[in-house]
N, C-alpha and C positions, 0 to 999 in steps of 0.2 A: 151386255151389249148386243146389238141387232147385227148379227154374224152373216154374210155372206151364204146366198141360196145355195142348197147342191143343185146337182144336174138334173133331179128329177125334180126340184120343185121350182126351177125355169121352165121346165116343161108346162105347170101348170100354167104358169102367168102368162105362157105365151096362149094356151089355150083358151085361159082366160080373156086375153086381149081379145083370140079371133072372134069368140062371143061377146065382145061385146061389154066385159063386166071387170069388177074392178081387180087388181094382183091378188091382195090378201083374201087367200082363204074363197076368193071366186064373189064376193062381196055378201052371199048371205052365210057362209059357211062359219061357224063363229068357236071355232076347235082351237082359237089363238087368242091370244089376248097380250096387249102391248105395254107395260107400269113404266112409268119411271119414276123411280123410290130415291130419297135421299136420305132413309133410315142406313145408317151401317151394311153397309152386306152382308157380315157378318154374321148379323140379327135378323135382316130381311128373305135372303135367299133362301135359308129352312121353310118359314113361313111359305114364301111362293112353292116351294119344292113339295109342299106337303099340300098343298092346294091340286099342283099339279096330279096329283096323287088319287086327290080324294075325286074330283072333278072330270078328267081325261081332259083338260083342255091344257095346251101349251102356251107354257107362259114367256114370255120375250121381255126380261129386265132390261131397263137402262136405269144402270148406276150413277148416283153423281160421286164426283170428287171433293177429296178431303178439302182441298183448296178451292174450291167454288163454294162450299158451305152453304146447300140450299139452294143456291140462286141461279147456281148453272144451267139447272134443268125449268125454271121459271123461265130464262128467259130465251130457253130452245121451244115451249110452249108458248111461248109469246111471236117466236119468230117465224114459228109455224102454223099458226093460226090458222092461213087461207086452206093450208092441206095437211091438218094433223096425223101424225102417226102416232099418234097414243094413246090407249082408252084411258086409262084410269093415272091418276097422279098419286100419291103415294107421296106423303111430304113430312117432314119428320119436325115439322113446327108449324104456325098457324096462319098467321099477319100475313106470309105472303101466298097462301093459298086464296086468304078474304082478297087481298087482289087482285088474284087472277078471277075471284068470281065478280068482285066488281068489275072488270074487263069485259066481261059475257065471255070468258074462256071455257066455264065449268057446267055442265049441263043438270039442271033438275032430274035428283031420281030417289026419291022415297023407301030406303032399303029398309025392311022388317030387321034388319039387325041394330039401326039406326035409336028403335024405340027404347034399347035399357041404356042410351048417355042419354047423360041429365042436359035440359033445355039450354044451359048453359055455354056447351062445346057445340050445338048443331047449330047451323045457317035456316033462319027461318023459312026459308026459300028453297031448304032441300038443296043446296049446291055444293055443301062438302058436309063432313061429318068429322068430330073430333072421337079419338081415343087415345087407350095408354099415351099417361102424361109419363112429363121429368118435369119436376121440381127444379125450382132456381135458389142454388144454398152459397152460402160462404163454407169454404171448407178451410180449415186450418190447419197447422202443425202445433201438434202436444208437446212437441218440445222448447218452442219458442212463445207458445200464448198460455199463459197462465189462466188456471179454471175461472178466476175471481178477475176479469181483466179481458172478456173476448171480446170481438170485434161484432159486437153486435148489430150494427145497425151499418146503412149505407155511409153514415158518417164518419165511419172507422176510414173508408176511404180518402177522408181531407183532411184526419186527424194530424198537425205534425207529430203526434207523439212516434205514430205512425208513418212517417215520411221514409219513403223509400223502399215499405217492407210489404204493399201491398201490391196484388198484381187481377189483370181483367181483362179478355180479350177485345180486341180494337169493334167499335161497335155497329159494324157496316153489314153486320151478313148473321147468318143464323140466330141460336136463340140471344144473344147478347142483343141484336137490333132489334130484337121481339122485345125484350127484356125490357130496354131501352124506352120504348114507344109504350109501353104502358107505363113507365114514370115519366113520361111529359103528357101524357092522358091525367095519370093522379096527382104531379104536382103543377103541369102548367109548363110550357115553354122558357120562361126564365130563370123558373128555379131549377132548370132538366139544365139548362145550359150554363148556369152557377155551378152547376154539382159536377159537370163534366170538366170545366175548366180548371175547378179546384182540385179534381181529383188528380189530371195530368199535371200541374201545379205542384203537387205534391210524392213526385217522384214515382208513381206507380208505375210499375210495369206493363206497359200495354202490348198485348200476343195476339198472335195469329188466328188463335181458337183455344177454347176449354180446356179441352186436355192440354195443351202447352201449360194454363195457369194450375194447373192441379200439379203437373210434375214440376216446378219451379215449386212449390208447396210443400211435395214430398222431397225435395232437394234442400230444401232448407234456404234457399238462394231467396223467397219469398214468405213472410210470416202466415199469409191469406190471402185469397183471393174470392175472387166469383167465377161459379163452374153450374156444371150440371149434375144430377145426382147421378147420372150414371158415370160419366168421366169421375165422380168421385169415388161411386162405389169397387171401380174397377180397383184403386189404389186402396182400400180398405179390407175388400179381399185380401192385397197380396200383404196384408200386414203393414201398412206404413203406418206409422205413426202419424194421423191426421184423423180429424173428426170432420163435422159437416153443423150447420145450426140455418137457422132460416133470418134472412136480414128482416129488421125490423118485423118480427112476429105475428104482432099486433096490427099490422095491416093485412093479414095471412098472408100465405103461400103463395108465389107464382107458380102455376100450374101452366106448362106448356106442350099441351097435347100434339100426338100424332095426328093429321088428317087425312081423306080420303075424299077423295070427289071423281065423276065420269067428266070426262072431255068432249065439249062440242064438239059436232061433225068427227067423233072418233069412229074409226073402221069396224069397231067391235063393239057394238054396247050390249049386246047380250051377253056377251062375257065379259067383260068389264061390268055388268050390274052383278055377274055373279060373283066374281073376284069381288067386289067388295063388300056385298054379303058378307062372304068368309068371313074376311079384315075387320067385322064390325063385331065379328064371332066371340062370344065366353071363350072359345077354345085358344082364339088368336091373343086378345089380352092375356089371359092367365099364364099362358107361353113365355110371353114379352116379360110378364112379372117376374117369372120365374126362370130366366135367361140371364146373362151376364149382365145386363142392362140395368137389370132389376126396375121396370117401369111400372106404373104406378095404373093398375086397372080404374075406367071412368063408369062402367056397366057399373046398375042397380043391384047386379046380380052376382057380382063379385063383391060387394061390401067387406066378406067377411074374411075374401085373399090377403094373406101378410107380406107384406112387404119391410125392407128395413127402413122405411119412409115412417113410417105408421106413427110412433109419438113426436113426428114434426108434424104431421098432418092434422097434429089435433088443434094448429093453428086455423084451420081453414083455409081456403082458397079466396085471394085475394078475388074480389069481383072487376072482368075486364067487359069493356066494350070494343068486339074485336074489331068491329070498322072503322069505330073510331081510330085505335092502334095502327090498322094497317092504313088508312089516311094518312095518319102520320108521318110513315114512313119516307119521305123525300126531304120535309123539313128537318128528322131528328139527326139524318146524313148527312145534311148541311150544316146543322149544328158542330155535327160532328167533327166536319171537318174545320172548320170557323175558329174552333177553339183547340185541335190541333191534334185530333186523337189517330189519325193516320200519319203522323209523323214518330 
């Protein structure tokens, strides 16, 4: 959080004032830099710490909350628009980043770190950048699904054999409404709204977030749900008894990468082009790989980093059109609620 000035660094801003020029940093001074990250703290704060490090430039997080799920800090960027305080976004899913640059919130900037993700994850326009993904898996309990009998596919979801034993977070906010909006992109608005219907139709558990439907998993209280691979991996580490498999395979993988983008009219873009240099870094993904997270490097130049993703990944990467997806986004809401998934 953006902590309250001492007494010597009023001084500047007032010195600032009497010249004329802007608080931060006296406005060409660029020794700051502002993110707000909705990756974990946990995960994120090393990373900035280690920047700050290598760089000498002071870095000023704002965190978002569990309970806001992305969106909090969307739509404090949204609300500040006319007088931003924050160079760089930091977003720890994608759809709603392509909104903000549809918005004209996110400023063109061409980073040399940008060149080893594949065409796929960048904004042709230069207006954010994808990296380290998480994977979209069903994760399961070994004690309740039988090897020969998994829930393979999105359909497991409406199955009644399956009535009452599956569980999915409510799909208004993070990657679940990412998630979301790319199956009414590849099946079509009515069959997105068939499938949601029948899903809550059939007893599923709907949660607050991921990690709720992994420990409802690992509790035995739910046969399977839909999570992230990192909420999953955390529970695989500590030994539960739960596996992970990719829905319907054969369409590949959802891959939903971290993003980065500079902020219009932000106060800092010299350091904020730097800061996300870094973030675009082999050093930064390979980190993330290799953190509790365990996220999925997009660089050309990592191919050959292991990850415990790696024999799901030989599904491939489901192909998204992320404007379309993030388009989306107001009618899958609607759906959503339509058919009753916030209840």
């Amino acid at each position: 959080m953006i902590g309250r000035r001492p007494a010597g660094a009023l001084l500047v801003v007032a010195l600032c004032a009497a010249l004329g020029a802007a608080p931060l940093g006296c406005g060409d001074t660029q020794d700051v830099v502002v993110v707000y990250t909705a990756l974990d703290q946990i995960h994120s704060e090393p990373i900035l710490k280690a920047f700050e490090r290598a760089s000498g430039i002071t870095v000023r997080p704002v965190y978002d909350t569990e309970d806001s799920k992305t969106t909090g800090l969307v739509n404090r960027l949204i609300a500040r628009r006319a007088e931003p305080d924050c160079d760089v976004h930091w977003n720890n899913e994608i759809v709603q980043t392509v909104r903000l640059a549809e918005m004209g919130l996110l400023a063109e900037y061409r980073s040399p770190g940008a060149e080893r993700i594949p065409p796929e994850f960048r904004d042709r326009d230069a207006r954010w950048t994808g990296f380290a993904a998480r994977m979209r898996v069903v994760i399961y309990n070994t004690d309740l699904v039988k090897a020969d009998d998994l829930p393979a596919g999105l359909s497991a979801f409406t199955d009644a054999k399956w009535r009452g034993r599956a569980a999915m977070a409510r799909p208004f906010f993070g990657t679940t409404l990412t998630h979301v909006a790319i199956l009414d992109q590849r099946w079509g608005p009515e069959r997105l709204q068939e499938w949601l219907g029948a899903v809550r139709a059939n007893d599923t558990a709907l949660c607050p977030g991921n990690a709720t439907v992994r420990d409802l998993v690992v509790a035995g209280e739910r046969a399977f749900g839909l999570t992230d691979t990192d909420d999953a991996w955390a529970a695989m580490q500590a030994g539960k008894p739960v596996r992970v498999l990719v829905p319907d395979a054969a369409d590949g993988a959802v891959l939903i990468p971290n993003t980065v983008a500079l902020v219009v009219g932000c106060p800092h873009p010299e350091a904020g082009r730097r800061l996300i240099d870094y973030l675009l870094s082999a050093e930064v993904e390979r980190r993330l790989a290799r953190s509790a997270s365990a996220q999925i490097p997009l660089g050309t130049d990592l191919a050959d980093e292991k990850t415990p993703w790696d024999a799901l990944r030989a599904a491939g990467a489901m192909p998204v059109d992320w404007a379309r997806a993030a388009g989306a986004i107001k009618d899958v809401v609607a759906v959503s609620r339509q058919v009753g998934m916030d209840q």
